[in-house]
C-alpha positions, -999 to +999 in steps of 0.1 A: +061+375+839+035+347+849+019+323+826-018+339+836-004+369+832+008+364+795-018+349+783-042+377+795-020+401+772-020+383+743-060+378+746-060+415+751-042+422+723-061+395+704-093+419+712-075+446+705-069+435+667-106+421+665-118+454+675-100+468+651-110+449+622-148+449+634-146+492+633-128+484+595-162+460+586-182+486+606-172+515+589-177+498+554-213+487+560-221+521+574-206+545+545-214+517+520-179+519+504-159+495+490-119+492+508-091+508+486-064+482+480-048+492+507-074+491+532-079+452+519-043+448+525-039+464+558-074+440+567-051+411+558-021+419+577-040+426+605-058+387+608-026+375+600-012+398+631-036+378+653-023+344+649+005+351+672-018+359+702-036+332+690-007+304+692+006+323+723-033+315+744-037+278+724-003+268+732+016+291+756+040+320+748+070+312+728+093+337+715+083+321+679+049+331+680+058+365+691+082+366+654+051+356+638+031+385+649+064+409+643+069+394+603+031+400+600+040+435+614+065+445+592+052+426+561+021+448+567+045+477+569+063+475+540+026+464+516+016+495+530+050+518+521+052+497+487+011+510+482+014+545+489+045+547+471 
């Protein structure tokens, strides 16, 4: 895979995750409800998701910022099992 090539990934997937949180934000000023804890969670977990891209386009792709975005992954995960449980 090609430097160009990675780093037009990881901005996709950086819009990807901004979209994502903008339909969240979206949704909330539309319905005028408050997030459940979970849903403030999730929100969390999902910027946190985004610095990996982030470091990836700033600095170049390292196989550290990609085990930033999977421990923000499976943090996320496991918030959300420990919530619904």
């Amino acid at each position: 895979m090609t430097l160009a090539l990675a780093i037009r990934l990881n901005a996709l997937s950086l819009y990807a995750v901004a979209l994502v949180l903008a339909a969240a934000f979206a949704a909330q000023l539309v319905l005028q409800e408050l997030p459940c804890p979970l849903c403030l969670l999730q929100r969390i977990q999902f910027a946190v998701l985004a610095i990996g891209p982030i470091l990836n386009i700033r600095f170049g792709p390292r196989p550290s910022h990609y085990a930033v975005s999977l421990l923000a992954a499976v943090a996320g995960a496991a918030f959300s099992t420990r919530q619904v449980l």
